[in-house]
C-alpha positions in Angstrom: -40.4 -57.5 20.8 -38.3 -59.0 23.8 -34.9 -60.8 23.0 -33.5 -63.7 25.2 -29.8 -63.9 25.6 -28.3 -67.3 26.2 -24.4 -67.7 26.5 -22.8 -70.9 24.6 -19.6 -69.9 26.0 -17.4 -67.3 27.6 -17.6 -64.5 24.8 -20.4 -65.7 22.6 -24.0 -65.3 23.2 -26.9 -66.4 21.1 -29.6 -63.3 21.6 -33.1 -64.5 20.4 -35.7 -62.0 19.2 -39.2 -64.1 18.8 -41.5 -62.9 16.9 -44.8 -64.6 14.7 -44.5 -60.7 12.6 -42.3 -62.3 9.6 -42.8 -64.7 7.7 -38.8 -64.8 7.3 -36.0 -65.8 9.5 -32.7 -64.1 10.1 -30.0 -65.7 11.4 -26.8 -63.4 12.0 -23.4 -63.6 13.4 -21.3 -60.1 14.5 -17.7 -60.3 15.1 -16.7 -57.0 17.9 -13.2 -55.8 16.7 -11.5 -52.7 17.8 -11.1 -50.4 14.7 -7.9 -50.1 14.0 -5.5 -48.9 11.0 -3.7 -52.2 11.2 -6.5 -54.7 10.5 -9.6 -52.4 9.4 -8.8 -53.6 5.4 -8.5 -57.3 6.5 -11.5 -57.2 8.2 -13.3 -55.8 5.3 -12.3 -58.2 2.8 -12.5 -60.9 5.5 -16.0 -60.3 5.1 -16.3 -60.2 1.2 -14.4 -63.5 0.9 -16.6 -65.7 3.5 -19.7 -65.3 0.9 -18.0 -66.1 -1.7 -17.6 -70.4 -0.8 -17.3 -72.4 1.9 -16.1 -76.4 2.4 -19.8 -77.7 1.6 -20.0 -75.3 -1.3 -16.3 -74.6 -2.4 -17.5 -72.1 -6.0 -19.7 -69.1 -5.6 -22.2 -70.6 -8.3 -22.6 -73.8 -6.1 -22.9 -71.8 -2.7 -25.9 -69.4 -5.2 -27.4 -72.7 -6.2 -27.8 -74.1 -2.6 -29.3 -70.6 -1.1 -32.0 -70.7 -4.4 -32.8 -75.0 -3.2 -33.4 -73.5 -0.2 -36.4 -71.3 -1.0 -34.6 -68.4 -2.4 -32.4 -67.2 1.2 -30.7 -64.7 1.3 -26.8 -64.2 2.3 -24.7 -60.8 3.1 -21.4 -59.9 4.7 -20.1 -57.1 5.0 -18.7 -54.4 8.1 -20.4 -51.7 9.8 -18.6 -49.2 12.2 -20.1 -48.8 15.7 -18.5 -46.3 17.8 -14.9 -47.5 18.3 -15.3 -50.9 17.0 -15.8 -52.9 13.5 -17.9 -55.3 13.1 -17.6 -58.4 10.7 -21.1 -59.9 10.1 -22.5 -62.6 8.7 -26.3 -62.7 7.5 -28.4 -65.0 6.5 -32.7 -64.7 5.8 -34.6 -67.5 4.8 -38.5 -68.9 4.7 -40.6 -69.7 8.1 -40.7 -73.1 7.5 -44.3 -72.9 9.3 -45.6 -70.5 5.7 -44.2 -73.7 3.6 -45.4 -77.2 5.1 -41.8 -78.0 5.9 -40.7 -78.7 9.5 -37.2 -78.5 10.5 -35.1 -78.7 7.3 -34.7 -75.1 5.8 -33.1 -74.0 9.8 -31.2 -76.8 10.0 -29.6 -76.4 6.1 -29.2 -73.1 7.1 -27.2 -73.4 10.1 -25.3 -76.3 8.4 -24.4 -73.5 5.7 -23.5 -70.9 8.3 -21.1 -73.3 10.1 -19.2 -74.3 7.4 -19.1 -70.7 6.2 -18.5 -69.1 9.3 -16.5 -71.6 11.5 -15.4 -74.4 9.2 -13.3 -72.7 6.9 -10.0 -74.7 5.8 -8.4 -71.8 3.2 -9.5 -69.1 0.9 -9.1 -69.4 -2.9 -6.7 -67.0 -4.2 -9.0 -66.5 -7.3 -12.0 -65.3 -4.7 -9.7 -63.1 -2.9 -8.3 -61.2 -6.0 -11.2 -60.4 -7.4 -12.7 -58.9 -3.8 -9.5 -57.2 -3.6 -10.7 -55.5 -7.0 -14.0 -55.0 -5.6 -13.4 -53.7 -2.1 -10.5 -51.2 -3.7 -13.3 -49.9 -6.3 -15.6 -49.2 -3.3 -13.3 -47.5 -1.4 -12.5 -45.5 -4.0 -16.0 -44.3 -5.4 -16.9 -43.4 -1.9 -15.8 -39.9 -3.5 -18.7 -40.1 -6.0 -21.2 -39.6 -3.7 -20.6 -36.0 -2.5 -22.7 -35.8 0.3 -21.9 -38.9 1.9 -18.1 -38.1 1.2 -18.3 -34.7 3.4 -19.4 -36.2 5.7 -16.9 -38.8 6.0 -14.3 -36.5 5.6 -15.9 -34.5 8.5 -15.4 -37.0 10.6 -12.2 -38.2 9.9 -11.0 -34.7 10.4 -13.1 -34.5 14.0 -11.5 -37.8 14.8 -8.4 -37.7 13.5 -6.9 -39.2 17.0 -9.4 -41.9 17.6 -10.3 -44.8 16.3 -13.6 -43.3 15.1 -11.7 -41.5 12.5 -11.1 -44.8 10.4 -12.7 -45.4 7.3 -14.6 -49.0 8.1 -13.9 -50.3 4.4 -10.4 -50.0 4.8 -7.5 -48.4 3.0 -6.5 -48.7 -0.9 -2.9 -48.6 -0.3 -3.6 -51.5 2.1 -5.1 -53.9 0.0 -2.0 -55.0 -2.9 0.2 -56.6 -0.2 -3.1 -59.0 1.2 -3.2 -62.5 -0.2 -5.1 -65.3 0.7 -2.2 -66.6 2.7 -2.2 -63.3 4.8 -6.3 -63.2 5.1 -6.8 -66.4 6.4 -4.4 -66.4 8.9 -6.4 -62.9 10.2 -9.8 -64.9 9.7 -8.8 -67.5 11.9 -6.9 -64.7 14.5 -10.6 -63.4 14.2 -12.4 -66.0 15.6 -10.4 -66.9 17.9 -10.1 -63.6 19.9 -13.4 -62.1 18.9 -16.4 -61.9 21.1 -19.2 -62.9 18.9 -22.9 -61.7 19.1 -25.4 -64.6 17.2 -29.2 -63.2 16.3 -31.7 -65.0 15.5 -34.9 -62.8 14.6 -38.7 -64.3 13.6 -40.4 -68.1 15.1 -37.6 -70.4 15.0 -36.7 -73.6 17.5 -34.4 -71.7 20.0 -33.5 -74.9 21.8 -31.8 -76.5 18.7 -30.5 -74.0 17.5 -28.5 -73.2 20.5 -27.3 -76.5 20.7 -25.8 -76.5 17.1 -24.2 -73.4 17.9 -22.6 -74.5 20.8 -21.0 -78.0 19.0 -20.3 -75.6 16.1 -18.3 -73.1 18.3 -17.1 -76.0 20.4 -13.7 -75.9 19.0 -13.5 -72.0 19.3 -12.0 -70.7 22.7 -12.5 -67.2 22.6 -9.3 -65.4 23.8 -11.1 -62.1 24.5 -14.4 -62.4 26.2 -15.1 -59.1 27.1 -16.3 -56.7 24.4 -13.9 -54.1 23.8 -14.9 -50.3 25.2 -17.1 -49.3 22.7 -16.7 -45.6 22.9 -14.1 -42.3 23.8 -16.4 -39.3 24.1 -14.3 -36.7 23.8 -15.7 -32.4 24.2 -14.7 -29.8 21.6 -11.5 -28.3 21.5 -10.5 -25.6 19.1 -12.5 -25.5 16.4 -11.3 -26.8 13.0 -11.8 -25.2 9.5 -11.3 -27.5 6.2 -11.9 -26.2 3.0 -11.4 -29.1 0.0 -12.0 -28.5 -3.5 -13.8 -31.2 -5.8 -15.4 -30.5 -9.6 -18.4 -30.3 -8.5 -21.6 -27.4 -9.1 -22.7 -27.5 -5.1 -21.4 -27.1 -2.1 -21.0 -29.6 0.9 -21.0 -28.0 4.2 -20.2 -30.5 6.9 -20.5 -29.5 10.5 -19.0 -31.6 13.3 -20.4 -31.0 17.0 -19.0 -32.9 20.6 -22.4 -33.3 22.5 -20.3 -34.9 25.6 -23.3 -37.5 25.9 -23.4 -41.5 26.0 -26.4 -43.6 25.9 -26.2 -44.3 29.1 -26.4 -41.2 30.4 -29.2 -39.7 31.9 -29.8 -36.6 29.6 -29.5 -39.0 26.4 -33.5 -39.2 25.7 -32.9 -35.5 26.0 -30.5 -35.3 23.5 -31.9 -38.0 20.9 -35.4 -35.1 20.9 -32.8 -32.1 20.7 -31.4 -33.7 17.4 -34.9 -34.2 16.0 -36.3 -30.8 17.1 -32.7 -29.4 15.6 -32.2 -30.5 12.0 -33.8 -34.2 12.1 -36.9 -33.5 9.5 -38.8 -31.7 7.9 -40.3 -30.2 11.0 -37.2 -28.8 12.2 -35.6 -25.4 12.8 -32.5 -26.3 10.2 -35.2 -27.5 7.5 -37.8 -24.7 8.3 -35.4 -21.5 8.6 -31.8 -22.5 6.8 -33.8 -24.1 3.5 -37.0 -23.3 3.3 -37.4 -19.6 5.4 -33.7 -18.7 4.1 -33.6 -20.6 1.0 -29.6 -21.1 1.9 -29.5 -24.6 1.6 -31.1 -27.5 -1.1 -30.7 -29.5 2.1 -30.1 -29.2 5.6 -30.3 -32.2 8.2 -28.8 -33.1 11.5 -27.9 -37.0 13.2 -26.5 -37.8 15.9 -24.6 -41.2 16.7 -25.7 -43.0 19.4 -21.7 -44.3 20.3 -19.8 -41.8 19.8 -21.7 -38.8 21.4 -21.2 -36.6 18.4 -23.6 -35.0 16.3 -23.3 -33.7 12.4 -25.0 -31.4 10.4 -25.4 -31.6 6.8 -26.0 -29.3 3.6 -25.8 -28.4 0.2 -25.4 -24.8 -0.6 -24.0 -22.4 -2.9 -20.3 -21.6 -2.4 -21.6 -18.1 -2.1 -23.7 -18.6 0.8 -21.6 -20.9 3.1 -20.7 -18.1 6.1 -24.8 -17.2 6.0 -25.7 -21.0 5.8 -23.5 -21.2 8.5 -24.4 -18.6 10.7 -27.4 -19.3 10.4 -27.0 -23.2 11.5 -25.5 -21.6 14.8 -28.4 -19.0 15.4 -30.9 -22.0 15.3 -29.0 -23.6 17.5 -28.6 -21.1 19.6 -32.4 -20.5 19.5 -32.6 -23.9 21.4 -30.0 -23.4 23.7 -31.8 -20.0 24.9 -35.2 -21.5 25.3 -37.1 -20.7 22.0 -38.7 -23.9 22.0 -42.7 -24.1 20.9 -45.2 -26.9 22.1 -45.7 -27.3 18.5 -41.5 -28.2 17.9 -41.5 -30.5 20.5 -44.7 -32.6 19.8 -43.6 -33.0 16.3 -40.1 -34.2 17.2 -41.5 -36.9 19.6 -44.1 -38.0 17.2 -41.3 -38.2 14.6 -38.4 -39.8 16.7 -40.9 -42.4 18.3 -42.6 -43.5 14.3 -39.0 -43.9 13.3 -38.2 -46.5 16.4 -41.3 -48.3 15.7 -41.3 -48.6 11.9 -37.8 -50.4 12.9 -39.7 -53.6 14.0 -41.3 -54.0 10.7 -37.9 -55.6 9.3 -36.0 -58.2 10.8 -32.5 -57.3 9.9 -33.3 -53.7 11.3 -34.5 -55.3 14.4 -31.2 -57.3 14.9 -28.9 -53.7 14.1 -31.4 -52.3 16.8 -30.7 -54.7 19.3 -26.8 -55.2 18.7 -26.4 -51.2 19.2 -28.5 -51.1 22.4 -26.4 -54.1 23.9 -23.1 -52.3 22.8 -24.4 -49.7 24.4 -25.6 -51.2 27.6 -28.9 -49.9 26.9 -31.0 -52.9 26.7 -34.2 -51.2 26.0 -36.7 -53.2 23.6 -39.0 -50.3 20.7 -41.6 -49.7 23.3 -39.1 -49.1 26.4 -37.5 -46.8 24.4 -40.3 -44.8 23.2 -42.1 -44.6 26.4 -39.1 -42.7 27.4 -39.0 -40.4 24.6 -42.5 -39.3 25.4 -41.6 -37.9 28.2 -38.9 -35.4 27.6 -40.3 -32.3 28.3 -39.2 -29.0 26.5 -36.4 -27.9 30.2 -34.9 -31.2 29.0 -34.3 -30.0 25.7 -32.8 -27.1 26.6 -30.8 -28.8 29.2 -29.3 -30.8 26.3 -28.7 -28.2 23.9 -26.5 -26.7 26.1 -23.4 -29.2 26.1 -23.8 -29.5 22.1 -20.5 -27.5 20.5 -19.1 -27.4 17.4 -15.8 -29.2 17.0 -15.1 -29.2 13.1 -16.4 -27.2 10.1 -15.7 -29.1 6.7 -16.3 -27.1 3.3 -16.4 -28.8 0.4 -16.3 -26.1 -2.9 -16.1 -26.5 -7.1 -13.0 -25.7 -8.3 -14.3 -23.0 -9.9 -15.1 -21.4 -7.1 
């Protein structure tokens, strides 16, 4: 799949991915913000309260009503982190008019709905905003529930704890009481108006119209900042950092932090992606085949790497008893790379995995658009196949090449109480 990027204005470009593969549409719009402590809360709760109503459809069970007329389409909000930034998005997926007998309504309806959603607000209801207040402080705090995810988050903010990167992209609870719908549409309109804005639209739709809505629907929007914001500080390891936190729970979480110095636009980055893979991506790794299932010192072991931030983390569950072997032996595998212990066999089967995961990524649309907004943030404009062919070439010298500027930054523990 090839995308076409038109600009409508300075800061806002429509990015078209065609393809005849769905028989859906998707339709999304990505506000670039700078993560910081000051605004990260609005911006998440910016993002529940656009769903809930719009001008055209000013009640939640009127907006629901309208998406079901319109063959069932679906609509999300929400914020993801990306490197140093947040970003506010706005999604819609809807019929292929082509699969129905209908011609140009459902897109049309559909962009009407996203206008008036997305650029046409006139005032939030206090009512809406209250009750995502509730709901965005109740998913900040069960982020603790899930105990994997949590060490990991906590990892992170300790590896971070001077950038931006550190920030928790839902926000702060202590943040959220002194919001009101006063407060949060004055930031929803500071948004737009100083955002650069990415628009996707994924599947067989009529580019040229749409582009032309978009640009009398954005008409009235001059984009104060049109250049996106730097989207990364890739720091190397300093001293290393020890946390040990205690939580009621049976199973340890052992969190590993690691600097690999690397951007995606570096050259060694391919490298890198394989190293990750070959390291603790699946289950034909050396951290799945030594640390759990050699070892048995781990119910799971996996490493990932983020593509923005040049950092990679490894995860497991262990026994409290066994966290300095776990962890020694997390470091002799890596280690193992680092020195060249690096079969055929280990490097085939990261490829092979690396390059199925890239392409199973085309088979949904919405997946294809977070593809495509992370290679443009990254300046790596590289469509599945690009990307893959590049993969496929990384030899096992590249490998070790990479290994060698991973380090480990941050050790998180997470233990029971009773132990």
């Amino acid at each position: 799949m090839s995308i076409k990027s038109i600009q409508i204005k300075n800061g806002i470009n429509v990015h078209y991915i065609e393809t005849k593969k769905f028989k859906t549409t998707t339709l999304g719009f990505y506000f670039r913000r700078p993560l910081s402590r000051g605004e990260v809360t609005l911006n998440a709760l910016t993002a529940n309260v656009l769903r809930r109503a719009c001008p055209l459809y000013p009640e939640t069970a009127l907006l629901s009503k309208r998406l079901d007329e319109l063959y069932g389409a679906r609509l999300d909000a929400g914020v993801r982190k990306k490197g140093d930034m947040q970003i506010i998005h706005v999604n819609f997926e809807f019929a292929n008019e082509e699969y129905i007998g209908k011609s140009q309504a459902i897109f049309e309806n559909i962009l009407l709905l996203a206008k008036s959603m997305v650029t046409d607000q006139t005032g939030f209801c206090a009512n809406y905003v209250n009750q995502e207040k509730d709901n965005l402080r109740q998913r900040i705090l069960a982020l603790i529930n899930d105990k994997k995810s949590y060490a990991h988050m906590r990892c992170i903010e300790i590896m971070c704890e001077a950038e931006p990167y550190g920030i928790r992209e839902l926000g702060f609870v202590e943040d959220i009481e002194a919001i009101d719908e006063k407060i949060l549409f004055r930031h929803y309109k500071n948004v737009l108006l100083s955002s650069p804005v990415d628009i996707f639209i994924c599947g067989d739709a009529d580019i040229d119209f749409a582009v032309e809505f978009l640009k009398d629907a954005f008409s009235r929007i001059e984009t104060s900042q049109t250049k996106y914001p730097e989207n990364v500080i890739v720091k190397e390891a300093g001293e290393v950092k020890k946390v040990v936190e205690t939580e009621n729970i049976a199973q340890g979480k052992l969190c590993l932090g690691f600097r690999t110095k690397t951007r995606a636009t570096d050259e060694n980055y391919p490298a890198m992606v394989i190293f990750n893979e070959l390291f603790g991506g699946g289950p034909s790794s050396k951290l799945f085949n030594n640390v759990r299932e050699k070892l048995s010192l781990a119910y799971y072991v996996s490493s990932k790497m983020d593509i923005f931030k040049g950092i990679m983390t490894v995860g497991s569950g262990i026994e409290v008893e066994n966290f300095q072997k776990a962890y020694d032996e997390i470091m002799l595998q890596l280690n193992e790379v680092k020195k060249g212990n690096v079969t055929q066999a280990e490097l085939s089967a990261a490829v092979k995995a690396t390059v199925n995961n890239i392409r199973s990524m085309s088979d949904s649309a919405i997946v294809t658009e977070d593809y495509w907004l992370s290679r443009l943030i990254t300046g790596t404009p590289w469509d599945f196949e690009e990307y893959c062919g590049m993969l496929q070439k990384i030899t096992a010298e590249q490998v070790v090449r990479a290994a060698q500027d991973v380090t480990v930054d941050t050790i998180y523990f997470l233990k029971g109480k009773e132990a």
